[in-house]
C-alpha positions as CSV (number, residue, x, y, z in Angstrom):
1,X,45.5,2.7,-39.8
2,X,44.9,-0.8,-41.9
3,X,42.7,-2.2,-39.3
4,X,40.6,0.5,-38.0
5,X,37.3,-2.1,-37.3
6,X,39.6,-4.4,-35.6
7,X,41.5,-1.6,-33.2
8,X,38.0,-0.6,-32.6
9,X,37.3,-3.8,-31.2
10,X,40.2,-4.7,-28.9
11,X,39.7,-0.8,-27.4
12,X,36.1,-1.7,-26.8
13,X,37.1,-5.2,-25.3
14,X,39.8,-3.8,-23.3
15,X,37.7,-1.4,-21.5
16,X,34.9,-4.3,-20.9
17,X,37.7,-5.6,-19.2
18,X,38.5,-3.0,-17.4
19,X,35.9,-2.4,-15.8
20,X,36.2,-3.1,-12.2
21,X,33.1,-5.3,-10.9
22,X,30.9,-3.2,-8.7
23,X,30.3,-3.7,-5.4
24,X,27.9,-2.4,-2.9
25,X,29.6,-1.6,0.5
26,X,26.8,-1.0,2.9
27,X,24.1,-2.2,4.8
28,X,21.4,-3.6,2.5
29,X,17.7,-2.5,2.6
30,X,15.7,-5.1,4.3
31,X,11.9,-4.1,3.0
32,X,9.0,-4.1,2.4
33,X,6.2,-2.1,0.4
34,X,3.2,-0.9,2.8
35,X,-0.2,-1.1,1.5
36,X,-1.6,2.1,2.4
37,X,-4.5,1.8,5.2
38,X,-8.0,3.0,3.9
39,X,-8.1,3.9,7.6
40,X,-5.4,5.4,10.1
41,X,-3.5,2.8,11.7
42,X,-1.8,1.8,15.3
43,X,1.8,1.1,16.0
44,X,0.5,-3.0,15.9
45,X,1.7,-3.7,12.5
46,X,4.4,-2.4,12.7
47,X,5.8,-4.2,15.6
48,X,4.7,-7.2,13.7
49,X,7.5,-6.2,11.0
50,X,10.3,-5.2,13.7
51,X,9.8,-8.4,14.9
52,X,10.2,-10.0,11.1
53,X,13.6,-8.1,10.8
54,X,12.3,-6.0,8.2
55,X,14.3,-2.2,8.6
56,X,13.2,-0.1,5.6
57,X,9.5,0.2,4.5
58,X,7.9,2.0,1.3
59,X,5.3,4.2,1.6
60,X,3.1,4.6,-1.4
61,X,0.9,8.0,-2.1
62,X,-0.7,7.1,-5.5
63,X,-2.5,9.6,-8.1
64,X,-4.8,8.6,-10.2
65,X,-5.6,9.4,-13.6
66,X,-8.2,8.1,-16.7
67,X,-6.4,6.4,-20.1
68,X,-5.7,9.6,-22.5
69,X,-6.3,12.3,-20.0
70,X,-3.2,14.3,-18.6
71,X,-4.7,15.0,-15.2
72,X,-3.4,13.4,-12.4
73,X,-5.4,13.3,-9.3
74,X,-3.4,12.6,-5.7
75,X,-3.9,13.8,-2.3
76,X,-7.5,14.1,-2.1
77,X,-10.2,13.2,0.4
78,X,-11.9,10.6,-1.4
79,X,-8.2,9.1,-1.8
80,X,-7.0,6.2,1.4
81,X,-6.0,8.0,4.4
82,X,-2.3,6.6,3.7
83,X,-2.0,8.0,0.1
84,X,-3.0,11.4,2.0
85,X,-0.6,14.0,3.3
86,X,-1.6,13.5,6.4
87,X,-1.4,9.7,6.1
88,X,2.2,9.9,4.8
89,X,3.3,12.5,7.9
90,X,1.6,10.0,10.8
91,X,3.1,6.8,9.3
92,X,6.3,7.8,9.1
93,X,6.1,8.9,13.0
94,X,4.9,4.9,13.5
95,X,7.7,3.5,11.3
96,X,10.2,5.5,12.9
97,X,8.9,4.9,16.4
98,X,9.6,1.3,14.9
99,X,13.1,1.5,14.2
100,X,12.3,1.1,10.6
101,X,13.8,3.5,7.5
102,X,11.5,5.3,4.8
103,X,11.4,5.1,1.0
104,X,8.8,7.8,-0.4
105,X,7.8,6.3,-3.9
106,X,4.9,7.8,-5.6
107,X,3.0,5.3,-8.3
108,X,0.5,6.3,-10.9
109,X,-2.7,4.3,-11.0
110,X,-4.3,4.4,-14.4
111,X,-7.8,3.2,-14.8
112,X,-8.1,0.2,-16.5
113,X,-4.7,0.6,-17.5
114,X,-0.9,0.3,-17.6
115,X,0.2,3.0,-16.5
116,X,3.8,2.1,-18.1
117,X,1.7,2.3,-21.6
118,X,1.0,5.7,-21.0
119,X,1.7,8.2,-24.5
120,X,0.1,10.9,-26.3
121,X,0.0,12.1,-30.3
122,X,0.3,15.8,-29.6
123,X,3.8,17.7,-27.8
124,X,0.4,19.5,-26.3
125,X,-0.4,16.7,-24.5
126,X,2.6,15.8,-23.6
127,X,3.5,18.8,-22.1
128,X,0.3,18.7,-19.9
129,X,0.8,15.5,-18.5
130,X,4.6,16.4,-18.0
131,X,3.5,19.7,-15.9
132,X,1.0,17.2,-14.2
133,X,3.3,14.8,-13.1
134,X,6.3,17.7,-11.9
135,X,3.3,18.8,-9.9
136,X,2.8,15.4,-8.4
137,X,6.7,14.4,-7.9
138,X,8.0,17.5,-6.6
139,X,4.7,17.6,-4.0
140,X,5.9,14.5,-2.1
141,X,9.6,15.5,-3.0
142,X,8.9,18.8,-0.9
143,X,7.4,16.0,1.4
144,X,10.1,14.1,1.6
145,X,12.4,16.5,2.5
146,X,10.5,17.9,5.6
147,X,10.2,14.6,6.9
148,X,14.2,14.1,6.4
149,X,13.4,10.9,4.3
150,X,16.6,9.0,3.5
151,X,15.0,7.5,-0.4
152,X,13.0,8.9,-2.9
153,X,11.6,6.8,-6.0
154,X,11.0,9.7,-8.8
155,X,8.7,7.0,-10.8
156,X,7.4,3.4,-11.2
157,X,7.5,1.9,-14.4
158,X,6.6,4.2,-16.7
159,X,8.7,3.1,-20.0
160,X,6.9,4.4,-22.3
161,X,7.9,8.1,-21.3
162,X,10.9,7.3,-20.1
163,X,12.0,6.1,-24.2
164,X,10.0,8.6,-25.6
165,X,10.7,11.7,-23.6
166,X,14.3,11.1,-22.1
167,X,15.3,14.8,-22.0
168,X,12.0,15.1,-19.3
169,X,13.6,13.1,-17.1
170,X,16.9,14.7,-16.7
171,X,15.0,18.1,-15.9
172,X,13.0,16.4,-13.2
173,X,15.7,14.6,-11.6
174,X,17.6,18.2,-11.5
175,X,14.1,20.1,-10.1
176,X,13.8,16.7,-7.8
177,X,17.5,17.9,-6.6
178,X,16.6,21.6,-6.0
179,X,14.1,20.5,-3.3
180,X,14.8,17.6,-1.6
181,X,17.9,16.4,-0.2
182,X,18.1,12.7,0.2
183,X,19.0,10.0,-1.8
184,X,17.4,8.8,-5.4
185,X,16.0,6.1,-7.3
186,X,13.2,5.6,-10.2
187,X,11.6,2.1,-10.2
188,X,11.9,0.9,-13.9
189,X,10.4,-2.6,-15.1
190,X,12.4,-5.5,-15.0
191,X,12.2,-5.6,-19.0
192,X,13.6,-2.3,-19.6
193,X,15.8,-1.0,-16.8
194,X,18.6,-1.6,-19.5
195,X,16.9,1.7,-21.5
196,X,16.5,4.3,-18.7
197,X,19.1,7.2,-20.0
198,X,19.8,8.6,-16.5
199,X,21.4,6.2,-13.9
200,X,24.3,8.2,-14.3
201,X,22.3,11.0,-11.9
202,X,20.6,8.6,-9.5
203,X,22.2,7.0,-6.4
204,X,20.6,3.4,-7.2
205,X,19.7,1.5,-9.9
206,X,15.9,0.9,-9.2
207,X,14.6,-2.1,-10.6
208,X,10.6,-3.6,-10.4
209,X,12.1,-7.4,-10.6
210,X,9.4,-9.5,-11.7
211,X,11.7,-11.4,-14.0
212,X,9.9,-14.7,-15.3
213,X,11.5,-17.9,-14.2
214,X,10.1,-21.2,-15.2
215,X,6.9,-22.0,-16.9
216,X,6.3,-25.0,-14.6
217,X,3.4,-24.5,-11.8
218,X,5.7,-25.7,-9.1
219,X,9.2,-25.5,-10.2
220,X,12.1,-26.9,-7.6
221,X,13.9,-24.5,-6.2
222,X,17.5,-25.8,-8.3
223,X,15.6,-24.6,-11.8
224,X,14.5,-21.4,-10.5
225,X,18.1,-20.5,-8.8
226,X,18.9,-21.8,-12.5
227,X,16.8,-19.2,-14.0
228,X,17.6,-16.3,-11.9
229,X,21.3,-16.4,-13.1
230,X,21.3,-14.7,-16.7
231,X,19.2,-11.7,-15.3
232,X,21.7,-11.4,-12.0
233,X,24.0,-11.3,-15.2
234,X,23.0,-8.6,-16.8
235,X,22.2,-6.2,-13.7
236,X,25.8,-7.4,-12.6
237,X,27.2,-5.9,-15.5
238,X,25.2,-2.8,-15.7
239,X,26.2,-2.1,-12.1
240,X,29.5,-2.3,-12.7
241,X,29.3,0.1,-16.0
242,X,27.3,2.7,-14.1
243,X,29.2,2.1,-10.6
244,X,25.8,2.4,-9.1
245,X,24.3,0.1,-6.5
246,X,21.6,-1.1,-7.6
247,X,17.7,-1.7,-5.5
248,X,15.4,-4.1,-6.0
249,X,12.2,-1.6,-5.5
250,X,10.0,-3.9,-5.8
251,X,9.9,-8.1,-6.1
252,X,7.2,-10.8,-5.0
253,X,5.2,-13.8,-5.9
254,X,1.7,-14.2,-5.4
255,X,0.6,-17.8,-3.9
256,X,-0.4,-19.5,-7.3
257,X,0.8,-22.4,-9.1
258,X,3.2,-20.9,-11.3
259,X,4.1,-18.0,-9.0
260,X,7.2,-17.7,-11.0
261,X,6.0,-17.7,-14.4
262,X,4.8,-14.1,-14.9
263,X,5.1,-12.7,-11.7
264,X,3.9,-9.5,-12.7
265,X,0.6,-10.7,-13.2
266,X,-1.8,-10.1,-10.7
267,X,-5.4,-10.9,-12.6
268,X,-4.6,-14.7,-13.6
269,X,-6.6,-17.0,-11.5
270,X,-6.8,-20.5,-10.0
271,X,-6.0,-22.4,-6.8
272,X,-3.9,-21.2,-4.1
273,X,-0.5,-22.7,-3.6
274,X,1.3,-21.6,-0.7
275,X,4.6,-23.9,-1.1
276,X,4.6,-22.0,-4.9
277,X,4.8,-18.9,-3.3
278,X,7.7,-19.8,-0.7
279,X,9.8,-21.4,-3.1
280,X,9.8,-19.1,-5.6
281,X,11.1,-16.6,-1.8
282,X,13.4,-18.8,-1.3
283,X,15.0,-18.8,-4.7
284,X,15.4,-15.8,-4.3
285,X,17.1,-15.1,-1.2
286,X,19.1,-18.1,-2.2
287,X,20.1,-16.4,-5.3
288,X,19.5,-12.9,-6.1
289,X,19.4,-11.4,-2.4
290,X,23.5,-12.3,-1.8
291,X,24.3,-10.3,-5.2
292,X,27.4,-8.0,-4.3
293,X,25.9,-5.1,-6.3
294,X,22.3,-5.0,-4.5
295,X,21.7,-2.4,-2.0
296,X,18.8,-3.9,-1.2
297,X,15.2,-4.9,-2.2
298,X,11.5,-4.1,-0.8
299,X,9.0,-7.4,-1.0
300,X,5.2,-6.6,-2.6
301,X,3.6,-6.4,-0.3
302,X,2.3,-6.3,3.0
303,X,-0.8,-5.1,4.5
304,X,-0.9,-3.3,7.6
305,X,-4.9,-3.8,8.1
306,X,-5.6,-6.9,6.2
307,X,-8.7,-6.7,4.5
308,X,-11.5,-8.5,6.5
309,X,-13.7,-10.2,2.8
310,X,-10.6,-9.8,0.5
311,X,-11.6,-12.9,-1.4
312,X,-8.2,-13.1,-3.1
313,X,-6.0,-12.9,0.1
314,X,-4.7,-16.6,0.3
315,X,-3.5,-15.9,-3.6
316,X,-2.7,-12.3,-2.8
317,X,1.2,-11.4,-2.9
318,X,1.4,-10.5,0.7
319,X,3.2,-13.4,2.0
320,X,0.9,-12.9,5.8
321,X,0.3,-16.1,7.8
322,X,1.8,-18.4,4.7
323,X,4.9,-20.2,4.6
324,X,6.8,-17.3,2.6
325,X,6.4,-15.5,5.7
326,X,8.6,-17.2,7.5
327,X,11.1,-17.8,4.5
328,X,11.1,-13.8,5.2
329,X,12.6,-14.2,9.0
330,X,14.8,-16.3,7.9
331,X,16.6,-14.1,5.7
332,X,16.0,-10.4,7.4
333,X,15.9,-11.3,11.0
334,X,19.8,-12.8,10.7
């Protein structure tokens, strides 16, 4: 052939082109993630939800671990009572007394830490931090299953094994498969769901999407729709090459001039701005929550026992008792 680079070309643009635009055909997730309760909890908080029209709720059981050790530690007795096995079992009896749907989605916490920076020098240690975290997943997987759980998040945002150790991840979605029989997601950041090698085996796209928006401390709500559209781009298009739905696992602002600027960022400080926090909501119910593709999306986060002398509350993400709160029944109660 004279032209093999060009034929090349018009075979990859045609199938671009061909490729039909996905589009997700059922009911989506109305969410939110649940703060686990230091102490068991009441049916109260719930009710407080039902009547918010959320429907699906995430349920949380971290494990903890120290930067550069491969132990992971997770359902112990100095952990929360709603990280606990016994926390998870009696608070999906409340949520489903509720009405409400379950996602199970384990997180790592790593002590003064990313936990998506997580990596080690040796196969050695990578190998014990890989038995550790089977250990972890396939407990609550095992979970999951008993309890009949619809979802199940294999991971949060942890990129730096997911590029480094791709071939891990396949065997634990397959040993994820072999135990539990619900649906599956993995919660990648929103600045590298693009890299994780494995959609193809998952049910949804997960994606953490704390996409920055606008540098400005109180944006209008036209610039932030504005800024939302090249990232609904991209997810658009990689739902419709994977023919996957996809979730957003996790999304929120805290109540902070500039909410939208790094919303990933919980340690910044300075005033409270409520009206931040509900613009930056409704941009994105205006915006991202009408996407064909998304299945759904779970808000960070709510607090079923808010803390009595959290002195950070009013610029918490939990949008409790603040304006975004009710940008919330506007969009899941209808």
């Amino acid at each position: 052939m004279k032209y093999p680079f060009l034929f090349l070309i018009l075979l990859l643009v045609s199938w671009s082109c061909s490729t039909p635009e996905y589009r997700y055909e059922g009911q989506k997730m109305k969410g939110v993630s649940l703060v686990a309760p230091s102490q068991p909890m009441d049916s109260e908080p719930l009710q407080e939800l039902q009547q918010l029209g959320v429907e699906w709720v995430s349920l949380m059981p971290y494990a903890f671990a120290r930067p550069g050790d491969t132990v992971l530690h997770f359902n112990v007795e100095r952990q929360w009572w709603g990280e606990r096995d016994e926390g998870i079992i009696e608070s999906v009896r409340l949520v489903r007394e509720a009405g409400m749907q379950i996602m199970l989605k384990p997180h790592i916490w790593l002590q003064g830490g990313f936990h998506g920076d997580i990596q080690y020098e040796s196969e050695e240690e990578w190998l014990a931090w890989e038995r550790a975290y089977t250990g972890y997943i396939l407990h609550f997987a095992r979970l999951a299953d008993s309890l009949q759980l619809p979802l199940y998040c294999i991971g949060t945002e942890l990129k730096q094994h997911t590029r480094q150790r791709p071939h891990y991840w396949q065997q634990l979605i397959d040993a994820v498969r072999e135990v539990y029989g619900g649906q599956l997601t993995y919660a990648d950041n929103w600045d590298s769901y693009g890299e994780f090698p494995h959609w193809d085996r998952l049910d949804y796209i997960g994606i953490d999407a704390y996409f920055p928006l606008s540098q400005a401390d109180q944006p209008s709500l036209q610039a932030l729709s504005a800024h939302w559209q090249p990232h609904l781009d991209a997810i658009g298009t990689l739902a419709s090459q994977q023919q996957k739905p996809v979730l957003f696992t996790e999304w929120g602002y805290r109540s902070v001039g500039g909410a939208s600027r790094e919303p990933w960022r919980s340690d910044t400080t300075g005033p409270a701005d409520l009206q931040a926090q509900a613009t930056a909501y409704k941009a994105f119910f205006q915006t991202a929550w009408p996407q064909k593709w998304l299945a759904g999306a779970f808000l960070w986060k709510w607090y079923p026992q808010l803390p009595r002398r959290h002195h950070r509350l009013q610029t918490d993400y939990t949008p409790q008792g603040k304006p975004a709160q009710e940008v919330v029944r506007e969009y899941y109660a209808n």
